[in-house]
C-alpha positions as CSV (number, residue, x, y, z in Angstrom):
1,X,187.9,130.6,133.3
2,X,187.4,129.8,129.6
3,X,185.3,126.6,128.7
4,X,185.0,125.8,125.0
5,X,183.2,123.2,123.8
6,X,183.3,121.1,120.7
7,X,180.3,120.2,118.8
8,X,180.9,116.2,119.4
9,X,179.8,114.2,121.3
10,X,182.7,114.1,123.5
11,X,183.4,117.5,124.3
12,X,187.3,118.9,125.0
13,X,187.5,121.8,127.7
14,X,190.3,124.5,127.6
15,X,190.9,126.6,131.0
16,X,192.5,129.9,130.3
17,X,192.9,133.1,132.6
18,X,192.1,136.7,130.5
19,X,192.7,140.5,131.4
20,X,189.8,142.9,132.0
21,X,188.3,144.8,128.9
22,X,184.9,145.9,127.6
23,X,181.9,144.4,125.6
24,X,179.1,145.8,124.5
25,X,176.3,142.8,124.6
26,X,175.2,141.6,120.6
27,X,172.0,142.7,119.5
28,X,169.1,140.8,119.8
29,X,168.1,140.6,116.4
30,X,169.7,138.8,114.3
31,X,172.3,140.4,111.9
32,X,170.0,145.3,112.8
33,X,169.8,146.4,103.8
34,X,165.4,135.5,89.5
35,X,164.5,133.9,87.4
36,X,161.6,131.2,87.8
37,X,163.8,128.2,89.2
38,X,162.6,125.1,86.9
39,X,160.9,122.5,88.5
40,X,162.1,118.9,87.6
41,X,160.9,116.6,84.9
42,X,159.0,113.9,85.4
43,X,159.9,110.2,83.1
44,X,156.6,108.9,82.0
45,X,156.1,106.0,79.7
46,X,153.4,105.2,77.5
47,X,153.1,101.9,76.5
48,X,153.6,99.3,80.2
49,X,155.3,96.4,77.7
50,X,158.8,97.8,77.1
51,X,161.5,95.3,76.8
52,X,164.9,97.1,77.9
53,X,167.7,95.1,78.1
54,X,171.4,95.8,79.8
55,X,172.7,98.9,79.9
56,X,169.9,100.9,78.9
57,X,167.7,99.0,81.3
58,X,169.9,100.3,83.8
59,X,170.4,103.8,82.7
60,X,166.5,103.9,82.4
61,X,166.3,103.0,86.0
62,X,168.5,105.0,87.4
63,X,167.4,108.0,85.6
64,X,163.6,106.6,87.0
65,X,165.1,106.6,90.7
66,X,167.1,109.9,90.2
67,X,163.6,111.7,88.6
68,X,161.3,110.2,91.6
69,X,164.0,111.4,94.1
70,X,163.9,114.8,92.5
71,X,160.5,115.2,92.8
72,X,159.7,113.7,96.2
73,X,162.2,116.7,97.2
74,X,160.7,119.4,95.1
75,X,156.8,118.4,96.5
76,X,158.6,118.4,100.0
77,X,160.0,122.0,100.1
78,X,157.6,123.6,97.8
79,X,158.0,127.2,97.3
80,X,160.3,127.8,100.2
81,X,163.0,125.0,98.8
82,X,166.5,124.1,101.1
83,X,168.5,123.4,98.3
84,X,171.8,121.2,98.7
85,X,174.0,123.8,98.5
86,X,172.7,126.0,101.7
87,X,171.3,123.1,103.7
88,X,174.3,123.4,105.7
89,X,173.9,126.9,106.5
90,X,170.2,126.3,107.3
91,X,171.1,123.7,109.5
92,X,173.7,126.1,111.5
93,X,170.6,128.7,111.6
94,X,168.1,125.8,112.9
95,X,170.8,125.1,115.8
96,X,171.6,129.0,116.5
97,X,167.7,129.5,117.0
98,X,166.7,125.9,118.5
99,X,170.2,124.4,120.0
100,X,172.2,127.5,121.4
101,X,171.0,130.3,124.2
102,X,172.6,133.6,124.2
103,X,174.8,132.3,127.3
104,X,176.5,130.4,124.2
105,X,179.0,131.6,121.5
106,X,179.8,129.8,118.3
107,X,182.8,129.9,116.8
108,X,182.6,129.0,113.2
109,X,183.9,129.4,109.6
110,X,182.3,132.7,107.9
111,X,182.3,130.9,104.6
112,X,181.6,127.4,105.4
113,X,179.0,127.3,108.3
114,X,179.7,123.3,108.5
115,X,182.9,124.5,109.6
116,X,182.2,125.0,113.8
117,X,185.4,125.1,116.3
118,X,183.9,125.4,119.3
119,X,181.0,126.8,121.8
120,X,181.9,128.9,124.3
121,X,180.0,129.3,127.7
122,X,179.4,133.1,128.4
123,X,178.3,134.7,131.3
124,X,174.9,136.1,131.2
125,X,174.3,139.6,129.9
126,X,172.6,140.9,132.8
127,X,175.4,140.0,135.3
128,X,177.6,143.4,136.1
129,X,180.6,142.8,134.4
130,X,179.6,140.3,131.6
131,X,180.5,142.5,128.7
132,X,183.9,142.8,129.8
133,X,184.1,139.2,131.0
134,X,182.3,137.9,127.5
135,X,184.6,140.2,125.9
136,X,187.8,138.1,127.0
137,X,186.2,135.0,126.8
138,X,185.7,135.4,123.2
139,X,188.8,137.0,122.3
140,X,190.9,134.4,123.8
141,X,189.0,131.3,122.2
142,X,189.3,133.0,118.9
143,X,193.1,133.3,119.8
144,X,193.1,130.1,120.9
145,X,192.0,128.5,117.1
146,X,194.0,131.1,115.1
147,X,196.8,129.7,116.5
148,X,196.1,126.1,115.6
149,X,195.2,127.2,112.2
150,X,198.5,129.2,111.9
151,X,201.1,125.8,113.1
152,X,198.9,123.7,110.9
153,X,199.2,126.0,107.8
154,X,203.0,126.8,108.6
155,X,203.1,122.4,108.2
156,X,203.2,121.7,111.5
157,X,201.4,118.2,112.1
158,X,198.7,118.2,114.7
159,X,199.4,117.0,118.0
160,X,196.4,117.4,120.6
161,X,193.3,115.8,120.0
162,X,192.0,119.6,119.8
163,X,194.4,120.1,117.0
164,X,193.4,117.2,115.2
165,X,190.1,117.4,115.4
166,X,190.3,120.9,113.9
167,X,192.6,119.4,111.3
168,X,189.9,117.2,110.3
169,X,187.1,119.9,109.2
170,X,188.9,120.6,107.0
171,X,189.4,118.4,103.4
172,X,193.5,117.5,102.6
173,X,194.5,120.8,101.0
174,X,197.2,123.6,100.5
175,X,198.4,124.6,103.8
176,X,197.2,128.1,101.9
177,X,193.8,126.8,103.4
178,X,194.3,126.8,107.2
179,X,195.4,130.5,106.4
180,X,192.8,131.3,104.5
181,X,190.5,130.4,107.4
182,X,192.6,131.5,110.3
183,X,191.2,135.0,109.1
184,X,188.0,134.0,108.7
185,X,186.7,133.1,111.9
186,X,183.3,134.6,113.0
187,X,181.6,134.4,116.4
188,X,177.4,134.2,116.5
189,X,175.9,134.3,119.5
190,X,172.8,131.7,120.4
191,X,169.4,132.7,120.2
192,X,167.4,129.9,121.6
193,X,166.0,131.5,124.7
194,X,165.3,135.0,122.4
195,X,163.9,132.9,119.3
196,X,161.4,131.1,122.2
197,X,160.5,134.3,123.6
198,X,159.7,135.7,119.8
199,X,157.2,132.4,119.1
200,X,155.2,133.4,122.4
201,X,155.3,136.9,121.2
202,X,154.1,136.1,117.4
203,X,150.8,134.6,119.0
204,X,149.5,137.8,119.3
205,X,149.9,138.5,115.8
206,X,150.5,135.5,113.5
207,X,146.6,135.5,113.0
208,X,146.2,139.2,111.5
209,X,149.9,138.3,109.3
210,X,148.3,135.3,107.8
211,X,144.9,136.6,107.0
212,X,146.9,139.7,104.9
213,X,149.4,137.4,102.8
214,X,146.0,135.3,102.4
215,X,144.7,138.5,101.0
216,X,147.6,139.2,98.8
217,X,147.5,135.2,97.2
218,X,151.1,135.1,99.1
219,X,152.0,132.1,100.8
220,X,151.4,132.2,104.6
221,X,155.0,131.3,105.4
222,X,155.7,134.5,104.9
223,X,154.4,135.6,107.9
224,X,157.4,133.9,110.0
225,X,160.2,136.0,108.6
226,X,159.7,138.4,111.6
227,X,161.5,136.0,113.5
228,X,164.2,136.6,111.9
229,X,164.5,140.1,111.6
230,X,162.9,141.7,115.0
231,X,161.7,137.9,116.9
232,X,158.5,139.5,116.8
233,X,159.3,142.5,118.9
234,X,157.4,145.3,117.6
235,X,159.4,148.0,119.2
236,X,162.9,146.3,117.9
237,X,164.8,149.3,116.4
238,X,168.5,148.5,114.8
239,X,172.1,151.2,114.3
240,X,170.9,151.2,110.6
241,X,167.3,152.9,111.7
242,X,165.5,149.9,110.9
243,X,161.9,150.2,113.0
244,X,159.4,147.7,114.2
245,X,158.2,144.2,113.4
246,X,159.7,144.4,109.7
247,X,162.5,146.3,110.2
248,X,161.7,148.8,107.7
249,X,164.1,151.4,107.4
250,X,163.1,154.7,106.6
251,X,164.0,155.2,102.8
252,X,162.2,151.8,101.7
253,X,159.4,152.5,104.0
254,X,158.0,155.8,102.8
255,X,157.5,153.6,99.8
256,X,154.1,152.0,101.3
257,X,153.4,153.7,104.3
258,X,153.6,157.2,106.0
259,X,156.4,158.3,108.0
260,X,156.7,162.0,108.9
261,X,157.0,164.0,112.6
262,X,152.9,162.8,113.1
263,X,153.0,159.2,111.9
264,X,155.8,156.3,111.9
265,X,153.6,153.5,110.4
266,X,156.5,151.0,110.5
267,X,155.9,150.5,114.1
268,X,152.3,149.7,113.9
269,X,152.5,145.4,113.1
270,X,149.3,145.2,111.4
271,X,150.2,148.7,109.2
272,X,153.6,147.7,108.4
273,X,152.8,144.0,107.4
274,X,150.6,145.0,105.1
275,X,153.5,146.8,104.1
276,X,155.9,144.2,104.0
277,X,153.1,142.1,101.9
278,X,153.5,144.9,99.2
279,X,157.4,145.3,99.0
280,X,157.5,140.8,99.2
281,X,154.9,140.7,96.3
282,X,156.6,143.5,94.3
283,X,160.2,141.5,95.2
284,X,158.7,138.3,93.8
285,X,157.3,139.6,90.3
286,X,160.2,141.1,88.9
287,X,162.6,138.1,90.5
288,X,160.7,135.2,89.9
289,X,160.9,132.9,93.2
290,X,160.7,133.3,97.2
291,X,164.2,132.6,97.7
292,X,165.1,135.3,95.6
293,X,162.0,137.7,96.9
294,X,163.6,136.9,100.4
295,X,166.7,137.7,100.1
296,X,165.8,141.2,97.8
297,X,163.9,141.9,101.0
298,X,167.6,142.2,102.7
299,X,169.8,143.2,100.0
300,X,167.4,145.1,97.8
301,X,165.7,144.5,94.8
302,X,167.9,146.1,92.3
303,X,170.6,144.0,93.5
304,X,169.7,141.1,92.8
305,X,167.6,142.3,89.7
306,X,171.8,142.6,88.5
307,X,173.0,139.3,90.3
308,X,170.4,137.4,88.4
309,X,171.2,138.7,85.1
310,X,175.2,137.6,85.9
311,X,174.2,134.4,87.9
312,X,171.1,133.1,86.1
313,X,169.9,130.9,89.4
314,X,169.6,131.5,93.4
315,X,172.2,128.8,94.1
316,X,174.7,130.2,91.5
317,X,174.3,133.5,93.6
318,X,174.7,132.0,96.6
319,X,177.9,130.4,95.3
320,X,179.2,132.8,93.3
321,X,177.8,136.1,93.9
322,X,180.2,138.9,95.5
323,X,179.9,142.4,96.0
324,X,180.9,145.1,98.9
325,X,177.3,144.8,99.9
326,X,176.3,141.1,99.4
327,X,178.1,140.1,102.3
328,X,177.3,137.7,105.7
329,X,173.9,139.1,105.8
330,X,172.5,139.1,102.7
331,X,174.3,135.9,101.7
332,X,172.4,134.1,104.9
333,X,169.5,135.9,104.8
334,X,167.6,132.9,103.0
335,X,169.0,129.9,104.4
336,X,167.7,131.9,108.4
337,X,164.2,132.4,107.2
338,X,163.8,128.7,106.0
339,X,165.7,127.8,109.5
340,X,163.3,130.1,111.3
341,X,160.3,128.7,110.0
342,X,161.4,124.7,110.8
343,X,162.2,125.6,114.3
344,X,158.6,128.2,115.2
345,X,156.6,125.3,113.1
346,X,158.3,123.0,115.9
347,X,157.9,125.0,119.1
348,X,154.0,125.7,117.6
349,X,153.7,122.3,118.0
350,X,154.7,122.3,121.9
351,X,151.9,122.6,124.0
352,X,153.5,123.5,127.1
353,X,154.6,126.9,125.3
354,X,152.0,129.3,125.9
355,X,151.6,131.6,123.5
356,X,149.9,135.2,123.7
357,X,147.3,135.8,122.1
358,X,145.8,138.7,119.7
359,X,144.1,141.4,121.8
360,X,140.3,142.1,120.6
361,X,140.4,145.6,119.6
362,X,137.8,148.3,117.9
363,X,138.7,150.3,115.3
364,X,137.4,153.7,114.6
365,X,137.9,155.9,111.1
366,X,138.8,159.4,112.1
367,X,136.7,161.9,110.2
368,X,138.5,165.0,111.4
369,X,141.5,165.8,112.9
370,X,141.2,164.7,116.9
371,X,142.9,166.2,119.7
372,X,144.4,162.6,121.3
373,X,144.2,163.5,125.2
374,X,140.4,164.5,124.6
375,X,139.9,161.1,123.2
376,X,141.9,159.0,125.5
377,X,140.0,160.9,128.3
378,X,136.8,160.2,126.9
379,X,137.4,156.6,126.5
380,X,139.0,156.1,130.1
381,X,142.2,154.8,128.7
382,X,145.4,155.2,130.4
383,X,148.8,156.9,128.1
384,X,150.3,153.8,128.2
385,X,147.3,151.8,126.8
386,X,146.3,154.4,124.8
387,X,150.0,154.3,123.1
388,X,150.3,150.7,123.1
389,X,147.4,150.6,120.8
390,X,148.2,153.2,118.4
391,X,152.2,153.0,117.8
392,X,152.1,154.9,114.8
393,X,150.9,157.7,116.6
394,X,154.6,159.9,117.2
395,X,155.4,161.9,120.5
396,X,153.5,165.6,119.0
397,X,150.1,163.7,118.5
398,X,150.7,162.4,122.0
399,X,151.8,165.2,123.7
400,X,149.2,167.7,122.3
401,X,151.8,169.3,119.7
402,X,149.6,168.0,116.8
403,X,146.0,166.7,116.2
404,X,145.7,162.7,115.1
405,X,145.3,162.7,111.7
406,X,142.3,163.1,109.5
407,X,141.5,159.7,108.4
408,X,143.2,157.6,110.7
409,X,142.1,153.7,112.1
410,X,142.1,154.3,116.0
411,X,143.0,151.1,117.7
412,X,141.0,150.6,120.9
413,X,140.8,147.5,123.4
414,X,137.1,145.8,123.1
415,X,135.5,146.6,126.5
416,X,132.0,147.2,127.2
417,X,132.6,150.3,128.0
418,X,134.7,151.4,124.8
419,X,132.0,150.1,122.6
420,X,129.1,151.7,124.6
421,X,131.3,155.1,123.9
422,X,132.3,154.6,120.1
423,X,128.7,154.6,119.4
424,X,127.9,157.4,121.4
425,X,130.7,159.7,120.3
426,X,129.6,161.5,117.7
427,X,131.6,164.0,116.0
428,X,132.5,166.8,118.9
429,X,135.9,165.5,118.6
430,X,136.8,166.7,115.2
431,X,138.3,169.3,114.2
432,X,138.2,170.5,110.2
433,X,142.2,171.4,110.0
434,X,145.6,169.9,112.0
435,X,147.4,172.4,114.3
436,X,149.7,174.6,112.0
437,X,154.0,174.9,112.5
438,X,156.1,177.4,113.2
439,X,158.5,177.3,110.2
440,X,162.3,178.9,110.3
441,X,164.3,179.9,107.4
442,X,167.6,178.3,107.5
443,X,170.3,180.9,107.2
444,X,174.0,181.1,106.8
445,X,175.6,179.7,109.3
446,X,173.1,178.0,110.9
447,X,173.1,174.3,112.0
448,X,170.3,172.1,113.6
449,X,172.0,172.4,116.9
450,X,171.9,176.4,117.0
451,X,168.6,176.6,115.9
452,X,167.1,173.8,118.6
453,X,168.8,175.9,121.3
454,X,167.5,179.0,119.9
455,X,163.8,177.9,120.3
456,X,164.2,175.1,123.0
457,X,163.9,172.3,120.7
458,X,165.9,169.2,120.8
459,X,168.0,168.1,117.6
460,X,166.0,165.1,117.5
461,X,162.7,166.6,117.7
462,X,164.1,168.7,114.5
463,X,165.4,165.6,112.8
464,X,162.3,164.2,113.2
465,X,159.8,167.0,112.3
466,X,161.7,167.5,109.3
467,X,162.3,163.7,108.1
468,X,166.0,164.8,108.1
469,X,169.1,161.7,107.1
470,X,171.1,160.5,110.0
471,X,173.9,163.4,109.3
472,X,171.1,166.2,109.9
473,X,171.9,168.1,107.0
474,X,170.5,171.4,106.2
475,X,170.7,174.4,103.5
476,X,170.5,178.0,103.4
477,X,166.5,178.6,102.7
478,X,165.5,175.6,103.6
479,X,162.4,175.6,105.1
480,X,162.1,174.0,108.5
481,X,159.2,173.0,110.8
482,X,159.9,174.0,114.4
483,X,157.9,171.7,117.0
484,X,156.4,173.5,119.7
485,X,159.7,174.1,122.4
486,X,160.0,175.6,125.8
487,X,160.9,179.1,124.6
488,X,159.6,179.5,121.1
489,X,160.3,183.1,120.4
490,X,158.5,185.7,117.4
491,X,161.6,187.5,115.6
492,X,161.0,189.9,112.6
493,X,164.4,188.0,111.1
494,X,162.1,184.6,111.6
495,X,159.0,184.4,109.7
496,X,156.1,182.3,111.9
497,X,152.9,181.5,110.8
498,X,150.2,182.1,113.1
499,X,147.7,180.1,114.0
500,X,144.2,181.0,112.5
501,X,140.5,181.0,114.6
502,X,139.7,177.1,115.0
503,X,136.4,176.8,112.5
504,X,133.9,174.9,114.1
505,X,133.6,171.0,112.8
């Protein structure tokens, strides 16, 4: 059975039977890449006895009323403005992340996001069968409107209420327009439930995120756009290999933080904010406004650095901007953040939402490299715990493979006992150098796989130690660090380096 629902008052209910296919269930995340806008003038006068008469009188007042207006709106949105022309697509957002649950699909214009056709009821993810099921249910209501929008731009007059009210989104037009939107028909699925689940989550870290765009003179809203890219799940990960709270990807995140086979820094939340701080800043000097820092932060910088220079304003881009990569995404990206922040602000507000809260931790500066199961035994912390307070810390530092950096903050919870310890510990941990590779010289014919099976490493242990792209491409004498395998084995073809006598600290 297929209920869809308009968004009126009255609601209209179509029953349909569907066939049997697959789904997979949409990610959780939403969507997994300026000049200074002027601020309005102000009408003072001088002198209080002015004596207008007529027309001007009533220009001058009108300009007065239209002046007041215009600043009453610019003191209301301050530096994170909802201008006219993307209110309606921050009010969609506000109702996606407030109004809809992920049992719920919208159907809606991709263009116009005033433009809604229906809600469909889903069944929920977890129920066996609900990708195929949801699958159906989609596909057919999608059917279901393409086929009004084709009679009505063939000329056909609408005769169901359904058909009518569809008829009415739209303004009288070519019939050109119906089938212009018959292909244009997207489907977003709610995020209520998830977007409350993210604002219980973010109580745990909305303290640190505010104190470091505090520290960076950035304003503080900033620290809600995790909402919209991971809802403040720090292990969020996307198809694009975008990590962690920010949703770094690794290309823009070597820029400000360390990623290699030891460290992955983007899913640390305090690391990577401080992160995200630097890209935002950087974003907003050479652009100019927030709107246009925000949606750089999606697109990229150079970008909109070019749609700028052609478009002159962020609402002309908005309008007017199109390229093969400013698409749904980056065209939304804005109008969801300012949408985000009205509906967390609100839910902040509820006090029968219990939100977690940050964990006391203390932090201790590495002076040497540190075997990581010698210091979680010492400290009586389980794996788990140990993990969960040291993300950055990859599977080889974990594992034994590799030492914990030289230099790096260890995270640990704030018990008696851990603090009796950190004073006590001394420097018997340390040692003065990090455990050395095995390196291979790539040779003809050679691919990732081959050489993983040859020394019982996986391909994504390779990938990984090596910071290779998403294709795993290699060349002939390239050098390539071999993680420690189940059958590592000495060749005179295959130069290793041996380990050296560990100096004492």
């Amino acid at each position: 059975m297929l209920n869809i629902r308009n968004t009126e008052k009255k609601q209209t209910a179509f029953t349909f039977f569907f066939p049997a296919q697959g789904l997979i269930p949409p990610d959780s995340s939403s969507s997994r890449p300026n000049q200074r806008t002027g601020r309005p003038c102000t009408l003072t006068g001088h002198k209080k006895n002015i004596a207008l008469s007529g027309k001007l009188f009533t220009l001058f007042l009108c300009m007065g009323l239209l002046l007041t207006a215009t600043e009453g709106w610019a003191k209301k949105t301050g530096q994170f403005p909802s201008y006219p022309v993307i209110e309606a697509n921050v009010q969609f957002w506000q109702d996606v992340y407030g109004r809809y649950s992920s049992r719920q699909g919208v159907l809606h214009d991709k263009d116009n996001l005033a433009i809604i056709y229906g809600v469909i009821d889903l069944v929920a993810w977890n129920t066996p069968g609900a990708a195929r099921i949801n699958k159906n249910l989609i596909k057919l209501a999608r059917h279901r409107y393409k086929e009004i929008l084709n009679d009505l731009g063939r000329g056909r007059k609408p005769r169901t209420r359904e058909e009518k009210r569809v008829a009415a989104l739209f303004p009288p037009a070519k019939h050109t327009s119906y089938l212009k939107a018959r292909d244009n028909i997207r489907l977003q699925i709610g995020q209520k439930d998830r977007f409350l689940q993210g604002v219980i989550r973010s109580g745990a870290y909305m303290p640190d995120l505010q104190a470091i765009f505090l520290a960076h003179n950035m304003p503080i809203e900033l620290a809600y756009l995790p909402h919209v890219e991971s809802s403040f799940n720090p292990k969020a990960h996307s198809k694009a290999g975008a990590v962690g709270l920010w949703q770094f990807t690794r290309g823009t995140g070597r820029d400000f933080m360390t990623i290699n086979s030891i460290l992955d820094e983007r899913r640390d939340p305090f690391l990577s904010s401080q992160a995200a701080a630097k890209l935002l800043k950087k974003n907003y000097r050479q652009l100019g406004s927030w709107p246009l820092a925000l949606t750089a932060y999606n697109y990229g910088r150079a970008g909109m650095v070019r749609a700028l220079h052609a478009q002159k304003t962020y609402e002309n881009i908005f309008k007017n901007h199109k390229t093969k990569i400013f698409k749904f995404a980056s065209r939304n990206f804005y109008s969801e953040f300012v949408a985000a922040l009205r509906v967390a602000r609100k839910l902040e507000k509820d006090r029968s939402i219990i939100r977690d809260r940050p964990a006391a931790t203390v932090s201790i500066r590495m002076e040497g490299y540190v075997d990581a199961e010698k210091i979680r035994r010492y400290f009586k912390l389980s794996h788990k715990d140990f993990s969960r307070f040291n993300p950055a810390l990859r599977d080889p530092v974990l594992n034994g493979k590799k030492y914990i950096p030289k230099g790096y903050l260890l995270r640990l919870p704030a018990t008696k006992l851990i603090r009796q310890r950190a004073g006590k510990m001394g420097t018997r941990f340390y040692h003065s150098r990090q455990i050395r590779d095995h390196v291979y010289t790539v040779r003809k014919r050679d691919t990732i796989g081959s050489i993983g099976r040859r020394f019982g490493v996986s391909t994504r242990e390779l990938i990984r130690a090596n910071n290779l792209n998403h294709k795993a491409m290699i060349r002939i004498g390239q050098k390539l660090v071999l993680p420690k395998g189940k059958t590592v084995k000495r060749s005179k073809r295959i130069p290793i380096l041996k380990d050296k006598a560990k100096r004492k600290p």
